[in-house]
GUFIVO-754031 format. One record per atom (N, C-alpha, C, O, CB): y negated, z, x; residue in one letter. Coordinates in steps of 0.02 Angstrom, whole numbers, padded with zeros to 5 digits, always signed. Each point is the difference from the previous one (the first is absolute). Glycine has a CB too. Layout:
YZXA/...
//
This chain:
+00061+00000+00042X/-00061+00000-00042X/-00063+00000+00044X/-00055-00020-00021X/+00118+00082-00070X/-00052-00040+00150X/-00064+00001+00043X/-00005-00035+00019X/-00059-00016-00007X/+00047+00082+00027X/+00038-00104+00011X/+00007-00070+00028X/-00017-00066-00054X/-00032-00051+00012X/+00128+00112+00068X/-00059-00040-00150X/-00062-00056-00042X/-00061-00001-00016X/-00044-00038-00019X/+00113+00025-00020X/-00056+00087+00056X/-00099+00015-00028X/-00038-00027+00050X/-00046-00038-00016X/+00049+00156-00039X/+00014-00098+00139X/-00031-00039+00050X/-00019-00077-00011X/-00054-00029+00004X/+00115+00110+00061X/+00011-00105-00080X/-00019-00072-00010X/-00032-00020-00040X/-00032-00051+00013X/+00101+00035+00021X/-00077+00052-00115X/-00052-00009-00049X/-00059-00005+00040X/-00031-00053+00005X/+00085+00112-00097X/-00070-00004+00122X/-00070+00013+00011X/-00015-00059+00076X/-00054-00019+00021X/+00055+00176-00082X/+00043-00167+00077X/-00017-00057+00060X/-00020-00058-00038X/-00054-00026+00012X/+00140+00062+00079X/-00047-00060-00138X/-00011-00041-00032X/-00068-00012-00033X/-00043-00040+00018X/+00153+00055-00017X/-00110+00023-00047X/-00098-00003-00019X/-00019-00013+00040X/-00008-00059+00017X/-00023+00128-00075X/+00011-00001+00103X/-00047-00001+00046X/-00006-00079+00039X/-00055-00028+00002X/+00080+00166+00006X/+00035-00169+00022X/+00000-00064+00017X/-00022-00045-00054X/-00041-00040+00023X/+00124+00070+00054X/-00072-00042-00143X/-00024-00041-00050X/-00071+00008+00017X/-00032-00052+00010X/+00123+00064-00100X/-00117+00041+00094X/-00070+00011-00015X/-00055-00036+00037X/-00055-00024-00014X/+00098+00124-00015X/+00007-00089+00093X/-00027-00033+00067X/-00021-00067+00000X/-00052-00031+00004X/+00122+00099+00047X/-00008-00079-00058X/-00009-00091-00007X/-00017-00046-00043X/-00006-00061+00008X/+00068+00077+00042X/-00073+00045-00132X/-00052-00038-00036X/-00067-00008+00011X/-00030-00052-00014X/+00097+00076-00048X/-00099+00040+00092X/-00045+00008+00030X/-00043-00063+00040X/-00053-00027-00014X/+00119+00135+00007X/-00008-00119+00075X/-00004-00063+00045X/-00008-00054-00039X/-00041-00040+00023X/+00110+00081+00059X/-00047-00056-00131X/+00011-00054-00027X/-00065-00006-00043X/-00025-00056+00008X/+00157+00061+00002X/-00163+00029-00049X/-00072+00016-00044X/-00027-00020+00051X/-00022-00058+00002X/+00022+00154-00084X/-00007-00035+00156X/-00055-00011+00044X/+00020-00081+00007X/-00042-00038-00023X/+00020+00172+00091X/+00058-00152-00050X/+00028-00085+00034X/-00048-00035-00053X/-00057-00014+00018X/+00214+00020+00024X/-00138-00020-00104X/-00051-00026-00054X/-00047+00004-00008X/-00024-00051-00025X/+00073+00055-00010X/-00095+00048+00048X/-00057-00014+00015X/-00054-00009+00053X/-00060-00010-00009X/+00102+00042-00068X/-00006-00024+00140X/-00027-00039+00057X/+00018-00047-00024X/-00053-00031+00000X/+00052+00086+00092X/+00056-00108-00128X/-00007-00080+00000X/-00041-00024-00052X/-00019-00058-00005X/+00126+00046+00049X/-00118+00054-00077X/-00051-00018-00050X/-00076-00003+00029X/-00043-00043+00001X/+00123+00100-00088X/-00075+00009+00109X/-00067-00004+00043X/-00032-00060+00048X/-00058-00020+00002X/+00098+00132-00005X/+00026-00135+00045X/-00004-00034+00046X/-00026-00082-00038X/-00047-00037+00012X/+00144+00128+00066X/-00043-00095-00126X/-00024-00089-00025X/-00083+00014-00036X/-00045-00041+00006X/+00200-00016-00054X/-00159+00116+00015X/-00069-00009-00042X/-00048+00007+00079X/-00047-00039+00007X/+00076+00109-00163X/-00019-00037+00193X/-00068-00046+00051X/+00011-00057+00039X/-00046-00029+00029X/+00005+00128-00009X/+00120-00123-00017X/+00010-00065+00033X/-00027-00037-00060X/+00000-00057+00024X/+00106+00075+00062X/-00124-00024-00135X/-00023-00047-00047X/-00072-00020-00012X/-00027-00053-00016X/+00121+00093-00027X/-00113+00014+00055X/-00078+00014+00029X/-00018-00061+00060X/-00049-00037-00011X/+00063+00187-00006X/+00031-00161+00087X/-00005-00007+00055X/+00009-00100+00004X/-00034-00046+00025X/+00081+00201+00006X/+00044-00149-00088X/+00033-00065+00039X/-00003-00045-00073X/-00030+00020-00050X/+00129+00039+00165X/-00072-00107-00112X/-00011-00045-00044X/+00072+00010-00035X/+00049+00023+00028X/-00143-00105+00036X/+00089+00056-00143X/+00060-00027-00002X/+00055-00023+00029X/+00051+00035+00001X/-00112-00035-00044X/+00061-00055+00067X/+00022-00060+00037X/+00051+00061+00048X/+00061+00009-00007X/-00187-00126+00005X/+00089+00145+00040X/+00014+00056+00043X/+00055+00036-00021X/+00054-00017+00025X/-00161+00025+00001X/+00107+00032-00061X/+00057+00027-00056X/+00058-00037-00024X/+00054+00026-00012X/-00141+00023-00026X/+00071-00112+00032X/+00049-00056-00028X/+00062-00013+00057X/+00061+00001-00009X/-00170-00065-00062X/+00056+00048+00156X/+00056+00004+00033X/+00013+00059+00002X/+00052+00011-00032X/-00062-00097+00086X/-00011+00135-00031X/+00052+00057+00018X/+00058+00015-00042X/+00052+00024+00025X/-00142+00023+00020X/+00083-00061-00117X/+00044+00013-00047X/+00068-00049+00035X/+00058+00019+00002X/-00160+00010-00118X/+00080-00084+00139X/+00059-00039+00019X/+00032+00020+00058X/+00062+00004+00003X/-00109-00090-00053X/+00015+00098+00091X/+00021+00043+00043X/+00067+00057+00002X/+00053+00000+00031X/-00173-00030-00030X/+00091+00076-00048X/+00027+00053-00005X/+00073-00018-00068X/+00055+00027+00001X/-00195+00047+00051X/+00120-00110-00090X/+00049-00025-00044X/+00054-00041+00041X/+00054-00007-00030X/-00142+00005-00067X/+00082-00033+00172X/+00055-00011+00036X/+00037+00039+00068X/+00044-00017+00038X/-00094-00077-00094X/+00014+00147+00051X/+00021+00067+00027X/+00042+00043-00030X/+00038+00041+00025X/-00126-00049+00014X/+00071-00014-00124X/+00065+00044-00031X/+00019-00027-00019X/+00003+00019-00058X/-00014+00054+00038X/+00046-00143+00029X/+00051-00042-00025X/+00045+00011+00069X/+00056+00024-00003X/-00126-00119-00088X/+00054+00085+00121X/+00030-00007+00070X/+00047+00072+00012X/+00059+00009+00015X/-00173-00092+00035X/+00064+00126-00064X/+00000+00061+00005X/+00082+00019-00071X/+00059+00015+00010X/-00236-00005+00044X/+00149-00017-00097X/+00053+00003-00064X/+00080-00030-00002X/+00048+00032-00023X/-00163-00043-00032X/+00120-00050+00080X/+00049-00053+00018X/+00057+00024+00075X/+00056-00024+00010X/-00168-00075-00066X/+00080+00145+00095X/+00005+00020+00060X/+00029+00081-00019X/-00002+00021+00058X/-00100-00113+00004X/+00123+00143-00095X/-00003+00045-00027X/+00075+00031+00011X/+00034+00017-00048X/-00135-00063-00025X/+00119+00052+00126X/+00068+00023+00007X/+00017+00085-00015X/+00054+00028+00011X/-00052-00132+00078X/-00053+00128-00111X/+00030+00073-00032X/+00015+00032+00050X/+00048+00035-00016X/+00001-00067-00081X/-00066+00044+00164X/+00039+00040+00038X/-00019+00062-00005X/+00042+00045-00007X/-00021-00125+00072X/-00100+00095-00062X/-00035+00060-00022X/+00021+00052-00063X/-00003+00061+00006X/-00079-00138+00043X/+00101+00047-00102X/+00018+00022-00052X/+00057+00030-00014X/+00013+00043-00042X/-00075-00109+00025X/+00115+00023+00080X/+00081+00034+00025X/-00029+00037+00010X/-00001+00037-00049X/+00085-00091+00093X/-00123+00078+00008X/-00009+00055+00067X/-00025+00075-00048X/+00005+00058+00019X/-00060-00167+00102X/+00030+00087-00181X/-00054+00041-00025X/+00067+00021-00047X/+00003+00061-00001X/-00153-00119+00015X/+00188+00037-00041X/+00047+00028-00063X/+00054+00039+00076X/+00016+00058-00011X/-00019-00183-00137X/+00023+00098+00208X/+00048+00022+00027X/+00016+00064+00017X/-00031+00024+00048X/+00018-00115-00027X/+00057+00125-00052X/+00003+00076+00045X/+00012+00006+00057X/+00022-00042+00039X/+00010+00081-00112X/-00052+00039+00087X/+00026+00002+00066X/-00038-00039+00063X/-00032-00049-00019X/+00137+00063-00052X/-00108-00001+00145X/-00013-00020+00046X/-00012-00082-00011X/+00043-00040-00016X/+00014+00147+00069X/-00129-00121-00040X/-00009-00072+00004X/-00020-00033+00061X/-00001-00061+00004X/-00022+00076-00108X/+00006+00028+00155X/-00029-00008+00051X/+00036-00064+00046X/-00030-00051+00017X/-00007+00182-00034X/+00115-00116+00033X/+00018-00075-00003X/-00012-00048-00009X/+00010-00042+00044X/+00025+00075-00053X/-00063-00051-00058X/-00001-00055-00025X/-00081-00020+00015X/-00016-00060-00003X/+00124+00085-00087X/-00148+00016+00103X/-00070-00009+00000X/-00021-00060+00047X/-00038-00042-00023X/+00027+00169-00003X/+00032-00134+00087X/+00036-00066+00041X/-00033-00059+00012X/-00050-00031+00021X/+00140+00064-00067X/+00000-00032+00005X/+00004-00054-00050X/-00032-00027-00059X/-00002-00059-00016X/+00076+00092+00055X/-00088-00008-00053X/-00054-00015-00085X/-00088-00018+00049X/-00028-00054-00009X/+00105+00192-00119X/-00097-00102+00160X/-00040-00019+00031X/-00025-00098+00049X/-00046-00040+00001X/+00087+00195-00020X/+00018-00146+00046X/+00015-00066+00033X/+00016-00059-00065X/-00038-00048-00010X/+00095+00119+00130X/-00006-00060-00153X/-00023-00061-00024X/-00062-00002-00045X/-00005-00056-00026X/+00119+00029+00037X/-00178+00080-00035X/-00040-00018-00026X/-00035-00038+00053X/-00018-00055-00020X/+00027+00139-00065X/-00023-00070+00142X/-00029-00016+00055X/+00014-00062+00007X/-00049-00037+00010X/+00050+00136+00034X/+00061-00129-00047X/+00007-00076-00002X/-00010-00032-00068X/-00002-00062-00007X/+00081+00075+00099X/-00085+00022-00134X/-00006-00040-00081X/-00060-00006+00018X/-00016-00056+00019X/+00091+00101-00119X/-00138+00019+00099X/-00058-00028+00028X/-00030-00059+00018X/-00040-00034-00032X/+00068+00111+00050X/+00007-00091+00066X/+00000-00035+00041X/-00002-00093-00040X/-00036-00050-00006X/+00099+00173+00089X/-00011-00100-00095X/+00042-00066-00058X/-00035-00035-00040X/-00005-00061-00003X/+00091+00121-00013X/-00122+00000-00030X/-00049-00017-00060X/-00066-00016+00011X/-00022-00032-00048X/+00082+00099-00006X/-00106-00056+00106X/-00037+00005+00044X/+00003-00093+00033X/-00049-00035-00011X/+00073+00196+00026X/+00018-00183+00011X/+00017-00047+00027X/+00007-00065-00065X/-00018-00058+00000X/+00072+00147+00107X/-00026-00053-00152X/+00018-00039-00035X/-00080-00007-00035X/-00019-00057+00014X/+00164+00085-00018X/-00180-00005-00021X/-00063-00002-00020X/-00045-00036+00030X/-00037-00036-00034X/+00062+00123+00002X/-00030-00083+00096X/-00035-00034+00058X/+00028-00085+00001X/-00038-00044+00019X/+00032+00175+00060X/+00066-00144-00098X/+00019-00072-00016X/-00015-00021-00073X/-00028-00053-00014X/+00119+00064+00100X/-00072+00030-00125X/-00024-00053-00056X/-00070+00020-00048X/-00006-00006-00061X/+00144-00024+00055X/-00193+00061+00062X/-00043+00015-00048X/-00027-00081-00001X/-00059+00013-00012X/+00030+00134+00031X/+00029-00186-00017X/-00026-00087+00016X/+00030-00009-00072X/-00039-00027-00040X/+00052-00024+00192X/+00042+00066-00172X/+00029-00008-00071X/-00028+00056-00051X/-00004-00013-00060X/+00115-00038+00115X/-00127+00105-00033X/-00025+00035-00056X/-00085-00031-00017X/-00021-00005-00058X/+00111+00124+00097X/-00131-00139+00023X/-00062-00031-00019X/+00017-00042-00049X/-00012+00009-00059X/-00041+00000+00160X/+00100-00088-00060X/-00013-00031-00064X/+00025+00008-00051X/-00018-00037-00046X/-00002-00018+00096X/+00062+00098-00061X/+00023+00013-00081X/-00072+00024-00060X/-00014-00018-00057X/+00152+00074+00120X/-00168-00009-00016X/-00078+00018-00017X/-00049-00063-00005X/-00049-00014-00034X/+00066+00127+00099X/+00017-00143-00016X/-00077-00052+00006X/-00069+00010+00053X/-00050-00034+00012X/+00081+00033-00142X/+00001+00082+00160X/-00062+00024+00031X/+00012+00014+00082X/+00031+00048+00021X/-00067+00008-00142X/+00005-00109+00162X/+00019+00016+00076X/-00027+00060+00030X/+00017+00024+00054X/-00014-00137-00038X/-00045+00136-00055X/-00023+00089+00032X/+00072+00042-00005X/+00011+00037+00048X/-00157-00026-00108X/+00200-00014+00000X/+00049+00053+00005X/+00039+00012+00043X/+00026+00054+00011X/-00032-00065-00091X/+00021-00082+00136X/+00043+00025+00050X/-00035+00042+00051X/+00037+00049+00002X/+00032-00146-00019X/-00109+00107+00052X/-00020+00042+00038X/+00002+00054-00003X/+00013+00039+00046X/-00053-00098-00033X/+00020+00078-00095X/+00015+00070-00027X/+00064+00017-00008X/+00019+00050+00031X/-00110-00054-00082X/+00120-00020+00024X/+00089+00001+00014X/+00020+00027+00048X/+00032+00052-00006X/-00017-00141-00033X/-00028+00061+00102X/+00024-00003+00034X/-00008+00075+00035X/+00041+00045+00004X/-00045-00176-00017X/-00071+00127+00038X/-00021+00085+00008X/+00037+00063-00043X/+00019+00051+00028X/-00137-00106-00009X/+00127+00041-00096X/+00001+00030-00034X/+00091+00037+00017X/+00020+00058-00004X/-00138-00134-00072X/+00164-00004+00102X/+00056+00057+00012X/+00012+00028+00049X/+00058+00017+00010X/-00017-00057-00069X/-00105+00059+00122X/-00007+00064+00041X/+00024+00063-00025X/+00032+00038+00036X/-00122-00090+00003X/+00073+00068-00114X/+00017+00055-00056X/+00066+00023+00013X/+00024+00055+00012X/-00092-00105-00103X/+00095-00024+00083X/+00065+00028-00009X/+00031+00005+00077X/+00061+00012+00004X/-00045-00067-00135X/-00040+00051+00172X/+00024+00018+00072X/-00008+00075+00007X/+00046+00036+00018X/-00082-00149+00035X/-00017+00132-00068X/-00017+00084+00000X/+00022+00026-00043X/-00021+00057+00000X/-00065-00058+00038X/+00126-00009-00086X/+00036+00030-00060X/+00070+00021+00022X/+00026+00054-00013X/-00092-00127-00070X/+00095+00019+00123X/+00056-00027+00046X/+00009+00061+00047X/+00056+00023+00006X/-00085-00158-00008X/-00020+00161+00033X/-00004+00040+00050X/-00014+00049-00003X/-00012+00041+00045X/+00001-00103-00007X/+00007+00070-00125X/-00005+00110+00002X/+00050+00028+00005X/+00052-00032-00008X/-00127+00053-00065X/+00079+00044+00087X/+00040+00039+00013X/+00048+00005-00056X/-00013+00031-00052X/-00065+00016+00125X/+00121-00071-00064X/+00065+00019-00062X/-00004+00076-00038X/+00016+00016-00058X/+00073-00090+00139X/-00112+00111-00030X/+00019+00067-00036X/-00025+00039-00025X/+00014+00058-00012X/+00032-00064+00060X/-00125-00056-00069X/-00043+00035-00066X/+00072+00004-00076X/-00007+00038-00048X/-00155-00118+00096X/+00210+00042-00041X/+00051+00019-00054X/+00005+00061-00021X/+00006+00014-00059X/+00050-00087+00095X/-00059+00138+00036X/-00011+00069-00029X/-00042+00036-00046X/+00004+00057-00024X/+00030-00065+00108X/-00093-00061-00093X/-00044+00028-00049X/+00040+00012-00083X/-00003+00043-00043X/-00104-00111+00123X/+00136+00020-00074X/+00026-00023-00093X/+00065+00050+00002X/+00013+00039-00045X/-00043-00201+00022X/+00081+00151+00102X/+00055+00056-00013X/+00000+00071-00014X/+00040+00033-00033X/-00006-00102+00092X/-00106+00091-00016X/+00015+00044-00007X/-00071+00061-00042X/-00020+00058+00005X/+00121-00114+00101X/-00116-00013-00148X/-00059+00030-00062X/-00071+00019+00038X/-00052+00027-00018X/+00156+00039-00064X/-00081-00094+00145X/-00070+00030+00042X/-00065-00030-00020X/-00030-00010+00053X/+00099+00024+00048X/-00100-00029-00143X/-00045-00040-00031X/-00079+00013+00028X/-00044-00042+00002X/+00132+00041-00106X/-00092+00074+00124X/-00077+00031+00023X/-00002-00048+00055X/-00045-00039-00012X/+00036+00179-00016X/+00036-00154+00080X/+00004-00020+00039X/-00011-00107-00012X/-00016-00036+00047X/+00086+00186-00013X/-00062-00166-00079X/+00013-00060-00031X/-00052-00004-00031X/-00016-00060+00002X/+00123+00055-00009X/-00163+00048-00035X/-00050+00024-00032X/-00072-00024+00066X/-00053-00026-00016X/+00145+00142-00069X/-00072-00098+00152X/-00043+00005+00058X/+00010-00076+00026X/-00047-00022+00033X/+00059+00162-00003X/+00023-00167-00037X/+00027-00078+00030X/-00023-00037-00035X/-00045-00032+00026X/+00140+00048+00012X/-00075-00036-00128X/-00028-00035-00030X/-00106+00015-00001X/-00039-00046-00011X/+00192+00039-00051X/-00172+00065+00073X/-00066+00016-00007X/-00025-00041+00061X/-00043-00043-00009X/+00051+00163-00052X/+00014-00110+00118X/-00020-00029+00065X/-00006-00076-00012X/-00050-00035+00007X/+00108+00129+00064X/+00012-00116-00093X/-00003-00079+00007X/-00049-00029-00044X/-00027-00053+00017X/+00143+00048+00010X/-00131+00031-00080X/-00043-00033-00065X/-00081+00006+00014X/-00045-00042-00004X/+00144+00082-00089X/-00098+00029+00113X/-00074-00015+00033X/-00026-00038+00057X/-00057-00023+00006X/+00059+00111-00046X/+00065-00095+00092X/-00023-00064+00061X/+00011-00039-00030X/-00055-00027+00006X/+00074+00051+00094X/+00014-00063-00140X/-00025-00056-00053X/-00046-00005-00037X/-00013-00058-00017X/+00092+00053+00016X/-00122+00059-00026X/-00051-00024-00029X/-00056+00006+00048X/-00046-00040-00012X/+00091+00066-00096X/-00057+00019+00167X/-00052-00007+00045X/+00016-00062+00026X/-00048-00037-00010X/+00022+00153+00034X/+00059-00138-00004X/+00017-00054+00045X/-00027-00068-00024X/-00032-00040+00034X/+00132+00106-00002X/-00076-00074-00112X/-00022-00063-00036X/-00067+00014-00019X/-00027-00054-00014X/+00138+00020-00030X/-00161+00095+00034X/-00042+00001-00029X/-00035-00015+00069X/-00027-00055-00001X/+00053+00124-00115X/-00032-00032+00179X/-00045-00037+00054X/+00008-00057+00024X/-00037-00025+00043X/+00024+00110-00017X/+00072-00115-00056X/-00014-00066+00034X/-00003-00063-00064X/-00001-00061+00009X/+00072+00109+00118X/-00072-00022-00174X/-00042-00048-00063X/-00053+00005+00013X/-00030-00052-00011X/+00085+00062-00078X/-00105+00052+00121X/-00063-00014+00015X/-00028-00037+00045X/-00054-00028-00006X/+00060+00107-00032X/+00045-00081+00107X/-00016-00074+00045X/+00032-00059-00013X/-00032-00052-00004X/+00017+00116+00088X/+00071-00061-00090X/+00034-00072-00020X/-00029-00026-00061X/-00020-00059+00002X/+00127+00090+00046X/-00112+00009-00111X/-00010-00039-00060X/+00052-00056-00012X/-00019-00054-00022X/-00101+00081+00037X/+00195-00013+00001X/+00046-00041-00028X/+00067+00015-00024X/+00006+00046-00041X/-00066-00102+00104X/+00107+00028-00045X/+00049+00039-00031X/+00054+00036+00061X/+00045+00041-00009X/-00059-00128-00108X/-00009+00057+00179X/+00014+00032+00049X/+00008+00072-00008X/+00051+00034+00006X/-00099-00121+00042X/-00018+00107-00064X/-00006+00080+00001X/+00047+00037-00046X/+00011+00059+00015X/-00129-00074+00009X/+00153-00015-00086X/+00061+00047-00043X/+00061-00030+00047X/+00052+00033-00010X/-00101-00024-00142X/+00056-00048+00188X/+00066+00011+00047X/-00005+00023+00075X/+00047+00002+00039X/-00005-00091-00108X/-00105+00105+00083X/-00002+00042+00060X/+00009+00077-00047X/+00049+00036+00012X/-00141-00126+00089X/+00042+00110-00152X/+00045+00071-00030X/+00070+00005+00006X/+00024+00040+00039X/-00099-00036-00122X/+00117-00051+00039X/+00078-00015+00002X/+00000+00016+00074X/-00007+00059+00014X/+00038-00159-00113X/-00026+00063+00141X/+00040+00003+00070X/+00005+00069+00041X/+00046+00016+00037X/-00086-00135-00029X/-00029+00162-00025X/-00040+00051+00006X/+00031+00061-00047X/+00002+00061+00004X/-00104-00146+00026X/+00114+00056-00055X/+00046+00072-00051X/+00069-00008+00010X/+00038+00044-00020X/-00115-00037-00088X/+00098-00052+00134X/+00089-00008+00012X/+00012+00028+00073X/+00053+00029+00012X/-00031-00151-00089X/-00087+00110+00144X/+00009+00024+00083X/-00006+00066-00030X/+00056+00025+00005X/-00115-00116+00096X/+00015+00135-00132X/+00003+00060+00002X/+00042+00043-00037X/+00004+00061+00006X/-00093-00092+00023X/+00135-00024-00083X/+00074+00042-00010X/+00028-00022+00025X/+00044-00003-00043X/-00036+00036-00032X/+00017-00063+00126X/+00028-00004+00061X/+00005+00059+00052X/+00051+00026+00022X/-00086-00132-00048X/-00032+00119+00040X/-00015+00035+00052X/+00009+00086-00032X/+00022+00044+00037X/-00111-00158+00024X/+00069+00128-00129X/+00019+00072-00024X/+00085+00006-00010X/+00032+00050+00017X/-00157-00040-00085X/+00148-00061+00043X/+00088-00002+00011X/+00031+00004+00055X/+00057-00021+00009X/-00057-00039-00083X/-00036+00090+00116X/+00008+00030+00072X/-00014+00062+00039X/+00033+00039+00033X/-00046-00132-00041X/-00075+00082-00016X/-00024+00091-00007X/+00043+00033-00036X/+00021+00048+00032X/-00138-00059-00035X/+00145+00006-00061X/+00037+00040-00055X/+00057+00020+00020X/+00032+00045-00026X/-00076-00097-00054X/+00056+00025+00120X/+00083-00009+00002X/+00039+00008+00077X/-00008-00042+00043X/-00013-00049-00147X/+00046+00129+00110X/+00037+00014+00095X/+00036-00052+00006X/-00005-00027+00055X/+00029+00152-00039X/+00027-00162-00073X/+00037-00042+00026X/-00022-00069+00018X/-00027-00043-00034X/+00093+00112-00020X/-00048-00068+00115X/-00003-00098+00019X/+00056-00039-00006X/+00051+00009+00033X/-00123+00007+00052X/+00064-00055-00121X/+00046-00046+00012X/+00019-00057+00048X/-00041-00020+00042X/+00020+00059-00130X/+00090-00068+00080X/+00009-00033+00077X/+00021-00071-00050X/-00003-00008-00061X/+00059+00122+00182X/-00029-00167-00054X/+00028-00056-00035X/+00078+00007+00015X/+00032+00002+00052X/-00143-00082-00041X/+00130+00084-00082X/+00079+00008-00006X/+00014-00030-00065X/-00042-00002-00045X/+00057+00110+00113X/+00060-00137-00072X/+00035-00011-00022X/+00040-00020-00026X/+00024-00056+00002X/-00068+00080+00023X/+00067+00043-00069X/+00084+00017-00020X/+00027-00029-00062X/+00001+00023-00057X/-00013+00084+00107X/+00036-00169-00022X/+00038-00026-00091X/+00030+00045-00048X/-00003-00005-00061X/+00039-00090+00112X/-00012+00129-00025X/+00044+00022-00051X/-00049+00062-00037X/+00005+00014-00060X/+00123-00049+00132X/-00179+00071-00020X/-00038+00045-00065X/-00049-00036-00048X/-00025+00023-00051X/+00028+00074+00129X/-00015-00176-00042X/-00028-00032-00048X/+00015-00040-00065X/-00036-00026-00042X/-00001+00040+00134X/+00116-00007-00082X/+00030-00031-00056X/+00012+00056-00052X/+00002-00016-00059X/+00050-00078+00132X/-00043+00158-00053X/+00008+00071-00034X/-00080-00013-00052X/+00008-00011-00059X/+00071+00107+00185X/-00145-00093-00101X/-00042+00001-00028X/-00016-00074-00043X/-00037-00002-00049X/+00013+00100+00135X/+00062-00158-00057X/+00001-00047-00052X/+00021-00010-00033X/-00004-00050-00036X/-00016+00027+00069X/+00063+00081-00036X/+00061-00012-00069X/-00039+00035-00060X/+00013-00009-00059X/+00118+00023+00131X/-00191+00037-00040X/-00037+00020-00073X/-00070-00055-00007X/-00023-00031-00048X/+00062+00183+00056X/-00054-00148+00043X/-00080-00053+00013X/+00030-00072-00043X/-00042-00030-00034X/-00011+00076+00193X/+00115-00069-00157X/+00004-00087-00019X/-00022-00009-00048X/-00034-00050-00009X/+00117+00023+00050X/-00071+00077-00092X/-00036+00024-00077X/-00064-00024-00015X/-00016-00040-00043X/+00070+00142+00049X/-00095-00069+00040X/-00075+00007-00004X/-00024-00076+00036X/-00061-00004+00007X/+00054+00159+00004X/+00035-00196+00006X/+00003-00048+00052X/-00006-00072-00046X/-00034-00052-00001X/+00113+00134+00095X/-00005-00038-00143X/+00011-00069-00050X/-00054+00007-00056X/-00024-00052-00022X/+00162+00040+00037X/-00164+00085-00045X/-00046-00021-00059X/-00084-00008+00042X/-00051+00002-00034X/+00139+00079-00082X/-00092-00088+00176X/-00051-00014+00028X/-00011-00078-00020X/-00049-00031+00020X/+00065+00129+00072X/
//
C-alpha cells in the first residue's frame, strides 16, 4: 500500500509537471509567432511551414519505436542504451543526407527554389536530435518530469529569443529556422548537462531486435 501511494503521488506530481511544460511550451509559441508576425511576411511563414512539414514526414515514416521499448522495459536498460543510441545517430545521419538530395524535388513540387536551401539547412535539426543523449529516456521512465519541466523551458525560450533577434536583422524566414536549429543545439547540449551517462557507438543485434519486437508496432502505425 505504500508503495502505491508513492507511485500515486509520483505520478501527479509528474502529470503536473509536464502539463505545466507543456502550457508554458504554448505560450512561448504563441508568443513567439504573434511578434514574428509583426516582423516577417507571410510568404515567410509559408516556407517555413514547408520546411518543418518535411521534417515530420521524414521524421514520422522513420519511427522505429525504440525509445518506447526502452521506456515500457523493466528492469536494467542500461545495456541497451548503446545501441538505441547508435542507430539513431545513423538514422539521423541517413535522413539528413537524404534531405540534402532531394530537397531539388521538394522545391519543385512547391514550385519554390527558396525551399531547397531551407531544406536543406533545416535537416541539421535532425543531426542534433540524432546526437542527444539517449538517457534523457530516464525522464519518462522514471516520472522524473521536474527535471524535463527545466529542459523543455530552456529549449523554448532559446527558440523564441533566437528567432525574435534575428527577425529583427534578417527580416526573413531565416530567422524562425535559425530559432529551430537554436532550440534543437541546446537540447542537445542539456541532454548532457542532465545526464552522467555517455553514450558510445555500439551495436548489439540481438538487444535490438528484443526492442523491435515491441517498437515494429509503433513503426507500422507510423
Amino acid at each position: 500500500e505504500i508503495c502505491t501511494n508513492s507511485l500515486r503521488s509520483k505520478t501527479i506530481t509528474g502529470g503536473a509537471w509536464i502539463f505545466l511544460a507543456r502550457f508554458l511550451r504554448t505560450v512561448f509559441q504563441v508568443v513567439r509567432t504573434v511578434i514574428l508576425a509583426r516582423l516577417l511576411a507571410p510568404h515567410d511563414f509559408g516556407l517555413f511551414s514547408i520546411a518543418v512539414l518535411v521534417l515530420a514526414l521524414v521524421q514520422k515514416f522513420s519511427n522505429l519505436g525504440l525509445m518506447p521499448a526502452l521506456i515500457q522495459k523493466k528492469g536494467n536498460i542500461v545495456p541497451y542504451l548503446n545501441s538505441v543510441w547508435t542507430v539513431g545517430v545513423l538514422k539521423g545521419c541517413g535522413l539528413s543526407l537524404f534531405l540534402i538530395v532531394c530537397a531539388p524535388l521538394v522545391g519543385g513540387f512547391f514550385d519554390s527554389p527558396e525551399i531547397v536551401s531551407l531544406v536543406r539547412i533545416a535537416s541539421v535539426s535532425l543531426l542534433l536530435q540524432s546526437f542527444s543523449n539517449v538517457a534523457l529516456v530516464y525522464f519518462d521512465k522514471n516520472l522524473d518530469y521536474r527535471r524535463y519541466f527545466a529542459f523543455i523551458l530552456a529549449v523554448t525560450l532559446t527558440e523564441l529569443v533566437v528567432a525574435v533577434f534575428s527577425a529583427l536583422i534578417l527580416r526573413n524566414v531565416w530567422a524562425m529556422l535559425l530559432g529551430l536549429l537554436a532550440g534543437e543545439f541546446v537540447a542537445c547540449f542539456l541532454s548532457y548537462a542532465l545526464h552522467a551517462y555517455r553514450p558510445r557507438f555500439v551495436l548489439e543485434r540481438d538487444r535490438l531486435a528484443e526492442l523491435f519486437t515491441y517498437g515494429k508496432w509503433l513503426f507500422v502505425s507510423s
